[in-house]
N, C-alpha and C positions, 0 to 999 in steps of 0.2 A: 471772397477769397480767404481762405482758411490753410490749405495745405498746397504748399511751393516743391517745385525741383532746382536746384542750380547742378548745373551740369558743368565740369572745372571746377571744383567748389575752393578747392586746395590752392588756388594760385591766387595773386595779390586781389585781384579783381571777386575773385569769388568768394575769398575772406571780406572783403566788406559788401557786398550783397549779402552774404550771411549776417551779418551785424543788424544793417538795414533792416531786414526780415523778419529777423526774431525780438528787432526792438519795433517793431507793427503787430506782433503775436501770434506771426506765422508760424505755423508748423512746417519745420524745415527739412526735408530730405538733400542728402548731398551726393554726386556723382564725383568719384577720383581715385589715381591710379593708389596702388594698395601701399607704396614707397611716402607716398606722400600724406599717408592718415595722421600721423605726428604734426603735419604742421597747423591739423585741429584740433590739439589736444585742449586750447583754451577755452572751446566751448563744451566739453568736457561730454554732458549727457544729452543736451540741448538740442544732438541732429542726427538725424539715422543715416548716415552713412551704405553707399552701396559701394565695391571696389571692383577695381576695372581696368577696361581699357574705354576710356570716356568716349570713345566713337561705337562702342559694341550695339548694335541693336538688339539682342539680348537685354542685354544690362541695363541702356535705358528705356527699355520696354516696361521694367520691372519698376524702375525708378518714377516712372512718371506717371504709374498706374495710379490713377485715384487723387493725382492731382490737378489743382483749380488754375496753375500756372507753372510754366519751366522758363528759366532763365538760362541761355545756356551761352556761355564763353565759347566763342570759333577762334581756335588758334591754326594759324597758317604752318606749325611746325612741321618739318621734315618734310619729305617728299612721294607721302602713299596717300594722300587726299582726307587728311584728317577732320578740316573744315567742311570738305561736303560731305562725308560718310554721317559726319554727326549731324548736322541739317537735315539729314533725309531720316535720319532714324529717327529722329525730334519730332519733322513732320509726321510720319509714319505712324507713331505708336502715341503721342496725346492724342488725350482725348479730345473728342470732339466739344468746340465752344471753350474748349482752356485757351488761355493767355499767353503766344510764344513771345520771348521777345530777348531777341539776339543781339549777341555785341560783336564790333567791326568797326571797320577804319573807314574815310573818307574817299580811300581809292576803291571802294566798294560803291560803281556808281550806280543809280535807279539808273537814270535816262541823260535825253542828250540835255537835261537842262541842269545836269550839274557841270560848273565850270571849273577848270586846273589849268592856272600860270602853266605855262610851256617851261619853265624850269621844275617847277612841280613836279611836271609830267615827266621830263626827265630824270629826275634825282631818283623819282618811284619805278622808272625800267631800268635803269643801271642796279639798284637794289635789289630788283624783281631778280632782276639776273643774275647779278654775286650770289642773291640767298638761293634760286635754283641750281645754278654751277655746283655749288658744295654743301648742296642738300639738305640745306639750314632751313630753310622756309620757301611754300609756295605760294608765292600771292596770288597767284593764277586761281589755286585753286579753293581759296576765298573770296575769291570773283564767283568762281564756280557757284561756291557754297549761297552767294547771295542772290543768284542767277532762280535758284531752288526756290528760296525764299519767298521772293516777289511771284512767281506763277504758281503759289499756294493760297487755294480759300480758306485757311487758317486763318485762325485770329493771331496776326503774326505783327509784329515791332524787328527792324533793325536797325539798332542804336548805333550809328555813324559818330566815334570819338574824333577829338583833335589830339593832337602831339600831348601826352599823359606827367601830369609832376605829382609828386607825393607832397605830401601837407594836409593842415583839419579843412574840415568844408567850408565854403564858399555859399553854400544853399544849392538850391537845384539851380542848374547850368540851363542857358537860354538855347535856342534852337532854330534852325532855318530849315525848311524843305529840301534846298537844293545844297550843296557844295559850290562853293562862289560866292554866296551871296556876303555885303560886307559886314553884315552882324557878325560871321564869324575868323575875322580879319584877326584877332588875337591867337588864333591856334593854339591853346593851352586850356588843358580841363586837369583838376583835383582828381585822383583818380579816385577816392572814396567820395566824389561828385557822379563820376560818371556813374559808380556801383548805385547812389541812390537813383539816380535818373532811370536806370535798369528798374529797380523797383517800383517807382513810384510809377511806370508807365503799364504796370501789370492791370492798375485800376482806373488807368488814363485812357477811357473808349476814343478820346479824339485820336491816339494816336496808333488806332489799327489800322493796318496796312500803309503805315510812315514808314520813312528812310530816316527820320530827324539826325542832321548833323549838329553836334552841340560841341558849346565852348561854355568857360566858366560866366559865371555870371555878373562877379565882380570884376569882369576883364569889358562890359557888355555897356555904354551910353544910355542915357536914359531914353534916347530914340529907339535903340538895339530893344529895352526893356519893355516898352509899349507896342512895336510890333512883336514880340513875342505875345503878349495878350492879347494881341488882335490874332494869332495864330491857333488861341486856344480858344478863343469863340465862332471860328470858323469851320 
């Protein structure tokens, strides 16, 4: 792994996947709208930079030419299908045998064996619904986006966060297969945790073609701790 994409590079999440990155020795390319290059100005010379509209398949065509792995941020915003236009342009234009590996929420589910409390599942359609109403966000179509995901024979990762808080790390955050399960009963990840967890999974073969839902680590039993090891030699 030598040369990375992050796709979003510009927004908090994709500011510490850069960090992560270029402290592994990566050679970083970044995907992000042209408004928002200032808020990379602290990595100054360190990232090549494409500008955009981060869903362009164009633009990440270009971006992802020649690289060993893309990282790419699905945000649910607004209501023209931002989350899957970039999923399929992702799929579409890596290279063959490169590293995807996507970030998303828990209401992104694989199959019937992830499990969501019935208050859960309501608090996330009344939300679905306020943010589709007034055009704020579609979670539908980050459903969508992940729907893409899973029936790609890519080497593809989608990294299923919990409820995100700011603060330094924690170390790399524990993980369960499914949603439900009670390792990740704490719902809270570091969010420059979940940016490593993003990265470090670029070179994690156990976890191609995962859904891994994660929470923090220090949140995690020392039972939570030891089935996570037991997950990484299976």
């Amino acid at each position: 792994m030598r040369r990375i994409a992050i796709i979003g590079i510009s927004g908090k999440l994709g500011q510490h996947m850069a960090t992560h990155a270029l402290d592994r020795g990566y050679d970083v390319v970044g995907v992000c709208r042209p408004e928002s290059v200032t808020k990379l100005r602290r990595f100054g010379d360190r990232l090549t930079l494409f500008t955009g509209d981060t869903s362009d398949p164009q633009l990440i065509a270009q971006a992802v030419k020649h690289c060993d792995g893309v990282l790419t941020v699905l945000v649910p915003w607004g209501t023209d299908g931002m989350a899957s236009r970039t999923a399929l342009a992702v799929l579409g234009h890596a290279a063959d045998g490169a590293r995807l590996v996507f970030s998303g929420g828990w209401h992104m589910r694989r199959d019937s064996r992830d499990r969501y409390p019935l208050l859960q599942s309501l608090v996330n359609w009344i939300f679905g619904r306020i943010a589709r109403l007034t055009q704020m966000a579609d979670i539908d179509d980050h459903k969508r986006a992940a729907r893409l995901i899973f029936s790609s024979d890519k080497s593809w990762t989608l990294v299923r966060a919990s409820d995100l808080e700011e603060g330094d790390s924690q170390g790399l955050p524990v993980w369960a297969p499914h949603v439900g399960d009670p390792m990740l009963k704490s719902n809270i990840t570091r969010r420059t945790d979940f940016a490593l967890f993003m990265v470090n999974a670029l070179t994690d073969d156990r976890l191609i073609h995962q859904a891994p839902a994660i929470v923090s680590r220090a949140a995690a039993s020392d039972q939570d701790l030891g089935r996570t090891a037991m997950h990484a030699t299976t």
